[in-house]
C-alpha positions in Angstrom: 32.1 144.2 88.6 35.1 142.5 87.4 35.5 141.3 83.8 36.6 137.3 83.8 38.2 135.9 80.7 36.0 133.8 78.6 36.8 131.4 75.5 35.3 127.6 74.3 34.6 124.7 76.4 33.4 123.0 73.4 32.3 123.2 69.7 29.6 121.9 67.6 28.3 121.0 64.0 25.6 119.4 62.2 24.9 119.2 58.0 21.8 117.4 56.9 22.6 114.2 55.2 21.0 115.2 51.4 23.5 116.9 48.9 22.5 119.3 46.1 25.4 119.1 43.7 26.2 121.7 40.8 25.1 118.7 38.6 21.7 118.6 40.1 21.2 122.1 39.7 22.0 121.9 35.9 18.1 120.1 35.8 16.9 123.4 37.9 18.1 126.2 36.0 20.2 127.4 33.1 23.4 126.5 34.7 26.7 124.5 34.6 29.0 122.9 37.2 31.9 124.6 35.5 29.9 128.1 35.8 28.5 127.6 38.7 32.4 126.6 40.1 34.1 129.1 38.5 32.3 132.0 40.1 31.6 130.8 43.7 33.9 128.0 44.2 31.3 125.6 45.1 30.9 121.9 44.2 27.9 120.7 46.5 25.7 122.5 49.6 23.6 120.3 52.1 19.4 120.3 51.9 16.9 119.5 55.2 14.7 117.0 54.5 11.5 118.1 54.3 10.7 117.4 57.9 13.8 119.7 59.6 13.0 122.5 60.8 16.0 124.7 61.5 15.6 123.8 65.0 16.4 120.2 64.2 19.6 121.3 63.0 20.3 123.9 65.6 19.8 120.7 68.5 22.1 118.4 66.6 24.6 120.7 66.6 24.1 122.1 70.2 24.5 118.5 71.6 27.6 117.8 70.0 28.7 121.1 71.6 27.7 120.2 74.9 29.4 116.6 75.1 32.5 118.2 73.6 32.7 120.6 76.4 31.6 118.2 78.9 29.1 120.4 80.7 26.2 119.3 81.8 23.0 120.4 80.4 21.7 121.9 83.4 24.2 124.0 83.3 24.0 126.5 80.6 22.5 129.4 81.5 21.5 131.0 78.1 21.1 130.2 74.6 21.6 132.5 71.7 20.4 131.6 68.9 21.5 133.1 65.3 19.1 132.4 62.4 17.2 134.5 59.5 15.3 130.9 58.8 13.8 130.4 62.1 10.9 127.7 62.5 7.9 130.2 62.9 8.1 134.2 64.2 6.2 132.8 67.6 8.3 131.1 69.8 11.5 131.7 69.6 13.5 129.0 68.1 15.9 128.7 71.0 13.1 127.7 72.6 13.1 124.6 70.8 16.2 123.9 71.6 16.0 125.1 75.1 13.2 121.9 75.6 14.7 119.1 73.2 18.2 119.6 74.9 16.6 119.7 78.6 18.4 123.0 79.3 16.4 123.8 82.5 18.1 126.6 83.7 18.7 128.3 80.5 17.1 131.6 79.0 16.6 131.3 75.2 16.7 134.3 72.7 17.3 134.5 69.1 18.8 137.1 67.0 18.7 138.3 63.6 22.0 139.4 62.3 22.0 137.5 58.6 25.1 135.9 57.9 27.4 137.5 60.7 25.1 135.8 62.9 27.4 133.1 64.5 29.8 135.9 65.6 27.4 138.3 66.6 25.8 135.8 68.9 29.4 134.6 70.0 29.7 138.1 71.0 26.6 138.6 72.5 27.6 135.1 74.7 31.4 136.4 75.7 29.8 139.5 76.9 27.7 138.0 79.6 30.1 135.6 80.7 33.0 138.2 81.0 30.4 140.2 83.0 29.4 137.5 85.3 25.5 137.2 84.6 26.1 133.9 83.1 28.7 131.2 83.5 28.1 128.8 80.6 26.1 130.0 77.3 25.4 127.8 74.2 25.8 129.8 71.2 24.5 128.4 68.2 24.2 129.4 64.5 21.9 127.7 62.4 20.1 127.7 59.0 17.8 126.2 56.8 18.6 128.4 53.5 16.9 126.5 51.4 13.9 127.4 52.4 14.3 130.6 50.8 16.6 130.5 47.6 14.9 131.3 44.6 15.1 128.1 42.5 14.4 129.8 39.1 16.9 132.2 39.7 20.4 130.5 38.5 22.6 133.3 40.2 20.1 132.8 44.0 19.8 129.5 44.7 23.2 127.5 43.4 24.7 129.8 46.7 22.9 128.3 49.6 22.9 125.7 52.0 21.8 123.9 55.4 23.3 123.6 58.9 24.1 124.4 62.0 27.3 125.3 64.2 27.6 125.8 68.0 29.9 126.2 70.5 29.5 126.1 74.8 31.4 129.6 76.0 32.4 129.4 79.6 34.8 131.3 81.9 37.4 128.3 82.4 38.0 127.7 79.4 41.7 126.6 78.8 41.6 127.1 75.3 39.7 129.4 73.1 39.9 132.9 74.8 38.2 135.6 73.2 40.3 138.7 72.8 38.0 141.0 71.2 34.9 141.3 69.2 33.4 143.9 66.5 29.9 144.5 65.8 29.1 146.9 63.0 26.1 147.8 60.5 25.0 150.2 57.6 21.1 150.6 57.1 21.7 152.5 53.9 22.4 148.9 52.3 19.1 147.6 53.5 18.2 147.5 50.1 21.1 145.3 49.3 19.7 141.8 50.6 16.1 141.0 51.6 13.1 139.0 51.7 10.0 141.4 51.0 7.0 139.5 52.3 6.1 137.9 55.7 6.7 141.1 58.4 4.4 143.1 59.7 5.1 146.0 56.5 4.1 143.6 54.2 1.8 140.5 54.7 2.4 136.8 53.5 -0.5 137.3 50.6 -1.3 134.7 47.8 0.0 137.4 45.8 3.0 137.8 47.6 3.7 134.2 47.3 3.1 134.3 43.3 5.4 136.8 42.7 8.0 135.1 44.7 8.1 137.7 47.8 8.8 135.2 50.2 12.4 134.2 48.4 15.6 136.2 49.5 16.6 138.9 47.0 20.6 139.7 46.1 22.3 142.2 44.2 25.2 140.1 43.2 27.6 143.1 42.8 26.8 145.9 45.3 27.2 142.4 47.9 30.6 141.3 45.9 32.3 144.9 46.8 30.9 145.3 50.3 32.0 142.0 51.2 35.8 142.1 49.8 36.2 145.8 51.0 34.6 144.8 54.6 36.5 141.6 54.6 39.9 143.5 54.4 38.5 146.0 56.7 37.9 144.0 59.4 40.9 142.0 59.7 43.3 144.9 59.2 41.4 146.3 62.1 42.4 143.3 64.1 45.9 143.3 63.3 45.9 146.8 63.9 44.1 147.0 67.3 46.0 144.2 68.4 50.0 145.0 66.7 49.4 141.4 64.8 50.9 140.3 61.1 50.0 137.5 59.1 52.7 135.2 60.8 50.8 135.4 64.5 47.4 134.2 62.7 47.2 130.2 63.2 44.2 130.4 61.3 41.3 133.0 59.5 37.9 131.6 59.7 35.6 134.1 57.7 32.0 133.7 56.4 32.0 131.0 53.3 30.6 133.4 51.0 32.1 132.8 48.4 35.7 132.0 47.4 36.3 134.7 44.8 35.4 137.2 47.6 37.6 135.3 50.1 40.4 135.0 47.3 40.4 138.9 46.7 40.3 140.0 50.3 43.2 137.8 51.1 45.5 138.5 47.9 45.4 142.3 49.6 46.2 141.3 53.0 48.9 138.9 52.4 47.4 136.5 54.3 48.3 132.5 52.6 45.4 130.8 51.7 47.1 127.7 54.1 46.2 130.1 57.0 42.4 130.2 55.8 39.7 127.2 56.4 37.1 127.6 53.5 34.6 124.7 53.4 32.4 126.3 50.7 32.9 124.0 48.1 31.6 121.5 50.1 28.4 123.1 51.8 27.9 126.5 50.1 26.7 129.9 51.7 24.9 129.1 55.4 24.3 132.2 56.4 24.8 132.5 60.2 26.0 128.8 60.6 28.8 128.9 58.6 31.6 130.3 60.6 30.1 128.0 63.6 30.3 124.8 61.1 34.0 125.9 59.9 35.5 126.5 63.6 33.7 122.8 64.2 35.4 121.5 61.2 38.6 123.2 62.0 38.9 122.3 65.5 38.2 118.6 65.2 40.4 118.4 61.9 43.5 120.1 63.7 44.1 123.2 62.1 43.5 125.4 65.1 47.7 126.2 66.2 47.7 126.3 70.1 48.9 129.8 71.3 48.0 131.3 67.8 45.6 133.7 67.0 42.1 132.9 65.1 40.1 134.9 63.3 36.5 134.8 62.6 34.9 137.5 60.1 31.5 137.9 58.7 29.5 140.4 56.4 25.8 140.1 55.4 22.7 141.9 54.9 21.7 144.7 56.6 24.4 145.6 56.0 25.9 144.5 59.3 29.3 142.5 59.6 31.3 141.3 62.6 34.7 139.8 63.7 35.5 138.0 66.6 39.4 137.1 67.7 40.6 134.2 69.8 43.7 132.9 70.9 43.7 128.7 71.0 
C-alpha cells in the first residue's frame, strides 16, 4: 500500500463566552493577579456554562473546521476525538459530535492522552489518511477543565480553562503537510497527574466526593521539570531528525502550559519568542484543546509563514508527550 501525503483542509476553534479573570479568583482563594501572573503568565481562562458539555464545545469547533476546509459533512470518514473531560464514560463523546454535525459516514472514537491530546489524535488522523483507510478525518481536541480544578486549591484551579480546537486532515491538502509525528509516554510518572475517583479501581462514592477525589491532582514541580526538559527534548529531536535550525521554523506551537515552562525551554533552544504563539494569558491551560485552539488562532491571525516549518509539542500526564511537524 502506498503512503499519500496528508496535511489541513481546514482548522477550527471554539472558547465559551464566560471569562474567569485572576481578579475573580482573588474572591476564590488566597490569591493575587500579580501572583497568579507572575508564575503562569495568565491574565484570564474561559468557563462553559453550566449547560455545555464538552461535546458542545467539541461541535462548535468541528463546524468551523469543516466550513473552513470546505468539505462536506458527508464526507469525513472518522472522528477522533481528544478529551480527559468527556460528557459521560458511555458513549463516546465523538459520538455526539458524530450526530449533531450529521457526519453519516463517519466512525467516532475518543482518546485519552491528557494534554498532548490534540497531537496525538492529529497523529492518529495523518496515519490513516497516509495509509489510505480514510480520506478526510476531523480531529478534534476539546475540554471542559473546569469541571475538574480544585477550587480551594490556589495553585489547581487558577491554571485551567475551556475549549475546543479542530482541524479536517485530508490527502489534498495544499497546505499543511505533515512531515512527521512522535508519540511517547513514561508510566513511572503516573503518579505525577491524576484524578483518583470515578474508574473502575476506585468508585465515584459520597466519600470520594467529600474528600475531593473527583478533582485533578498536580505536583507542581515534578510537572515543571518534566515539561521544560521534554519541551527541549522534543523539538531538538525535530531539528535533528529533520537537519532544521531555528531560522527554517515559521512558527512553534507547543501546549500553553504555562509561560515560565515555555520561556525556559526556549531560552535553551534559541528559538525567539516572535517564532512562538502562546495564547495562555488569554485562555489558560486546556489540556488537549490547546494546541488545536492556538494552530486556529494562528492560522486565521497570519502567523503561519507559507513554506516554513511548524511545530506543535505537548507534554501531560501519564506521563505521555507528543510532537507533530508540518510544513504550511
Amino acid at each position: 500500500m502506498s503512503v499519500r501525503n496528508v496535511g489541513i483542509l481546514g482548522t477550527g476553534s471554539y472558547v465559551p463566552e464566560r471569562i474567569l479573570s485572576n481578579a475573580d479568583l482573588e474572591k476564590l482563594v488566597d490569591t493575587s493577579d500579580e501572583w497568579i501572573f507572575s508564575r503562569t503568565g495568565m491574565r484570564e481562562r474561559r468557563i462553559a456554562a453550566p449547560e455545555q458539555a464538552t461535546s458542545d464545545l467539541c461541535i462548535a469547533a468541528g463546524q468551523r473546521a469543516l466550513e473552513d476546509a470546505g468539505v462536506a459533512a458527508s464526507s469525513i470518514d472518522l472522528i477522533i476525538l481528544a478529551t480527559v473531560t468527556p460528557d459521560q464514560f458511555v458513549p463516546a463523546t465523538a459520538c455526539f459530535v458524530q450526530k449533531a454535525l450529521g457526519l453519516v459516514n463517519a466512525g467516532a472514537i475518543d482518546i485519552n492522552a491528557a494534554c498532548p491530546g490534540f497531537v496525538t489524535a492529529l497523529s492518529l488522523g495523518a496515519g490513516m489518511v497516509e495509509s489510505g483507510r480514510a480520506n478526510h478525518v476531523l480531529v478534534i481536541g476539546g475540554e471542559c477543565m473546569s469541571r475538574i480544578a480544585n477550587y480551594q486549591d490556589r495553585s489547581n484551579c487558577i491554571l485551567f480553562g475551556d475549549g475546543s480546537g479542530a482541524v479536517v486532515l485530508g490527502a489534498e491538502a495544499r497546505r499543511g503537510r505533515i512531515l512527521e509525528s512522535v508519540l511517547g509516554s513514561d508510566g513511572t510518572g503516573v503518579e505525577t497527574m491524576y484524578i483518583r475517583a470515578g474508574g473502575s479501581r476506585k468508585a465515584m462514592t459520597s466519600e470520594a466526593l467529600a474528600a475531593q477525589e473527583d478533582k485533578l491532582v498536580i505536583k507542581g514541580n515534578e510537572v515543571y521539570r518534566f515539561a521544560v526538559e521534554k519541551f527541549r527534548d522534543l523539538l531538538e529531536g525535530q531539528m535533528s531528525r529533520n537537519k532544521l535550525t531555528p531560522d527554517d521554523f515559521g512558527l512553534v506551537i507547543p501546549h500553553q502550559v504555562n509561560y515560565r515552562i515555555i520561556e525556559s525551554a526556549l531560552r535553551r533552544l534559541e528559538i525567539p519568542e516572535s517564532k512562538t504563539f502562546i495564547n495562555l494569558e488569554k485562555y489558560g491551560n486546556t489540556s488537549g484543546a490547546s494546541v488545536g485552539i492556538a494552530l486556529d488562532e494562528a492560522r486565521r491571525g497570519g502567523r503561519l509563514v507559507e513554506d516554513k516549518y511548524v511545530s506543535m509539542l505537548a507534554f501531560g500526564a501519564g506521563l505521555t508527550w507528543g510532537s507533530v511537524l508540518l510544513r504550511w
